[in-house]
C-alpha positions as CSV (number, residue, x, y, z in Angstrom):
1,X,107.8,58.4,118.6
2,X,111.4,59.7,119.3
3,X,111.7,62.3,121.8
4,X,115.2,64.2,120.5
5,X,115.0,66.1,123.6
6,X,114.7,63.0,126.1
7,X,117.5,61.3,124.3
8,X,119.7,64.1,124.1
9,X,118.6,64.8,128.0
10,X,119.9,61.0,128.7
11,X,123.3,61.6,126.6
12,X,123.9,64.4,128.5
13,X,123.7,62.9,131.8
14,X,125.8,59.7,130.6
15,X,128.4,61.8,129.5
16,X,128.8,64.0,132.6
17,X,129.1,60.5,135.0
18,X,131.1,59.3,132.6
19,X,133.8,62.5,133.0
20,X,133.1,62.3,136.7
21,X,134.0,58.6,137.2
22,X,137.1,59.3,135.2
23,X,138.6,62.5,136.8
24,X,139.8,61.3,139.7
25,X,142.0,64.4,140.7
26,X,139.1,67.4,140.1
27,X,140.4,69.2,142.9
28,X,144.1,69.2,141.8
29,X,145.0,72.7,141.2
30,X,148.7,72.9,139.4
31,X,151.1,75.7,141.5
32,X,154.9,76.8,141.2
33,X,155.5,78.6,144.7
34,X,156.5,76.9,148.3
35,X,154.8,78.5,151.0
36,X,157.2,78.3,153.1
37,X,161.1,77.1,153.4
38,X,160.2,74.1,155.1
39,X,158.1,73.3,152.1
40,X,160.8,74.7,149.6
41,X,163.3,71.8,151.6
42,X,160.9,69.4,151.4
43,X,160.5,69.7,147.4
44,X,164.4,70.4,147.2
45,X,164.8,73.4,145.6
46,X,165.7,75.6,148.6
47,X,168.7,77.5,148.0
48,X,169.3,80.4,150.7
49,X,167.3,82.3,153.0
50,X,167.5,86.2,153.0
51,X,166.9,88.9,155.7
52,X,165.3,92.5,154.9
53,X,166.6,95.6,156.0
54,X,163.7,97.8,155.8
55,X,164.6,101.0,157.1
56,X,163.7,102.9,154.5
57,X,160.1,102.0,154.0
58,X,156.9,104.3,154.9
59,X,155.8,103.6,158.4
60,X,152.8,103.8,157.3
61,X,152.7,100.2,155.4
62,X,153.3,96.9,157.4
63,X,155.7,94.8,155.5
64,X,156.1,92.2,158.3
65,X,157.3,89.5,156.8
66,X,157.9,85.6,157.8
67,X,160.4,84.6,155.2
68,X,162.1,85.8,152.5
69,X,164.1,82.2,150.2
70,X,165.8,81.8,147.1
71,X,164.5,78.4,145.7
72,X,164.7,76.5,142.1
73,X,161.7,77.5,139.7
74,X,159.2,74.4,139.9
75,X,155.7,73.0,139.2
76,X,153.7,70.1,139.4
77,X,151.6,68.2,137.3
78,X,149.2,65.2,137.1
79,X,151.0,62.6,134.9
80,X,148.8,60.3,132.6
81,X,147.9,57.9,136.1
82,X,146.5,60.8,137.8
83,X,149.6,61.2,140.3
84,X,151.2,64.4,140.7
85,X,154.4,64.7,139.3
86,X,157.1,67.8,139.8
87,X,159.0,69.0,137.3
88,X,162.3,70.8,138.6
89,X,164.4,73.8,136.4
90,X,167.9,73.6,138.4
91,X,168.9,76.9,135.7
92,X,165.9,79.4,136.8
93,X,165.4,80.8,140.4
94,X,162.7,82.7,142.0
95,X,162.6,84.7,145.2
96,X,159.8,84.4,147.3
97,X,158.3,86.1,150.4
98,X,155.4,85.2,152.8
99,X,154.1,87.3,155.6
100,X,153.1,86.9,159.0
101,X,149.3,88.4,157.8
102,X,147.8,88.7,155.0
103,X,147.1,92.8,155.5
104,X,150.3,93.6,153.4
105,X,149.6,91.8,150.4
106,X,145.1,92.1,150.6
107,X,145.2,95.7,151.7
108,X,148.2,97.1,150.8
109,X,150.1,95.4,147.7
110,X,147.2,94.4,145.7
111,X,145.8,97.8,145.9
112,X,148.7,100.6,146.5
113,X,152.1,100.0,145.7
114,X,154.1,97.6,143.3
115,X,157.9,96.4,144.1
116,X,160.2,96.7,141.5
117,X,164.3,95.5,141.5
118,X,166.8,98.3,140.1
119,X,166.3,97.2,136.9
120,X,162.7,97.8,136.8
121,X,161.0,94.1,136.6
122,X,158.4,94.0,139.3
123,X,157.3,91.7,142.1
124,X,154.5,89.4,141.5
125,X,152.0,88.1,144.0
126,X,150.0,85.0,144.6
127,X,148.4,83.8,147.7
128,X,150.1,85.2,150.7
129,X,153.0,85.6,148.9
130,X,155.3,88.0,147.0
131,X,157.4,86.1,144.6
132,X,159.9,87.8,141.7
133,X,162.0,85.9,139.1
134,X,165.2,87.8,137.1
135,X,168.1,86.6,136.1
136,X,170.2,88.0,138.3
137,X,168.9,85.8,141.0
138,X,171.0,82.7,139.2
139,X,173.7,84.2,140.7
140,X,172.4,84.1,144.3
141,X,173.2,88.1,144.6
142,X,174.3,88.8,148.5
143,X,172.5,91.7,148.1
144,X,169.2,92.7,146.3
145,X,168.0,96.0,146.3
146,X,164.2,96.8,146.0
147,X,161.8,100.0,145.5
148,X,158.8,100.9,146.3
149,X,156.1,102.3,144.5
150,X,152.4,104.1,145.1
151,X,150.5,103.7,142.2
152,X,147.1,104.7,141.6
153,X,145.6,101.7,139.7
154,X,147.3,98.5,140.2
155,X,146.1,96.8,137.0
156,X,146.5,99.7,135.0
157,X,149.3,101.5,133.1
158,X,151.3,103.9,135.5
159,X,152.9,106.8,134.5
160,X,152.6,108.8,138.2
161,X,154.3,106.2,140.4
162,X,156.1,107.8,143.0
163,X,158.9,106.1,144.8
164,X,158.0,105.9,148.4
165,X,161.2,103.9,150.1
166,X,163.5,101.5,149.0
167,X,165.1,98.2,150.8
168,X,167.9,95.7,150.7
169,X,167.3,91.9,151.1
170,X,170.7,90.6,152.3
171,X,171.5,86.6,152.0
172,X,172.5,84.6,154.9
173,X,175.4,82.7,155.5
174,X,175.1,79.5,156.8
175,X,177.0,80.4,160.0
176,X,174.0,82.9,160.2
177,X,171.3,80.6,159.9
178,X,172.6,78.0,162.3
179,X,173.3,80.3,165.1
180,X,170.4,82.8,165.5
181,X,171.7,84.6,168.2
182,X,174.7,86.1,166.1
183,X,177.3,84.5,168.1
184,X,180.5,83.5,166.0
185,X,180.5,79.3,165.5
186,X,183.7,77.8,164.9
């Protein structure tokens, strides 16, 4: 007598070696952020770095940051092989920012405040990282100006944010970058 339930049993289990055996890349997970500028240089789509003047920001919240870059918009793919491929947009920048903890985005951005430019798009975060994309940011701005928000529930529409500080990101000139002392070069 056929047993449908053994033979479907037996189907099942051919199929799922059969999609093993052929993924290859199961733990490939697609992203679109550097971690870091070294990274960002690596991939080529560095642009400029950026300082933060942050005297203007509640005390009370540790915005101790590592980094703060300008690079090219990217992601990467797997192609039809299985190798990962990256696919660069030289017309669309993002701003990123990583941190020398992870308290300021876990316990602080994620649950507190939002960031928001003077034009009211808002910071976005992944990782350990803060990363915001506009249009103005094609223009690799000298100077970016940021708020600060509380809000009550992150997720949630906000109509009682209250601004709580504000601060400038300013770019850095190559002459600044080379000579971290602040010494003129020639």
């Amino acid at each position: 007598m056929w047993d449908l339930n053994r033979y479907l049993n037996k189907l099942m289990l051919l199929l799922l070696a059969i999609s093993l055996t052929c993924c290859k890349n199961l733990d490939f997970k697609p992203t679109y952020l550097s971690c870091n500028i070294k990274e960002s240089k690596a991939r080529d789509v560095f642009i400029c770095e950026y300082k933060a003047d942050k005297k203007d920001l509640p005390n009370i919240f540790d915005f101790n940051y590592n980094e703060i870059w300008l690079e090219k918009k990217w992601s990467n793919y797997l192609d039809k092989n299985g190798l990962e491929k990256f696919k660069i947009n030289d017309s669309a920048f993002q701003l990123l920012i990583n941190f020398k903890n992870e308290s300021f985005i876990k316990n602080v951005y994620w649950e507190k405040v939002i960031i928001k430019d003077e034009n009211g798009n808002v910071m976005g975060s992944d990782k350990d990282l803060l990363f915001f994309e506009a249009d103005t940011l094609n223009y690799k701005p000298m100077i970016l100006k940021f708020f600060m928000f509380r809000v009550k529930e992150k997720f949630q529409p906000n109509l009682d944010t209250i601004k709580i500080g504000e601060f400038l990101l300013k770019r850095q000139t190559p002459d600044k970058l080379n000579n971290k002392n602040g010494l003129a070069t020639k």
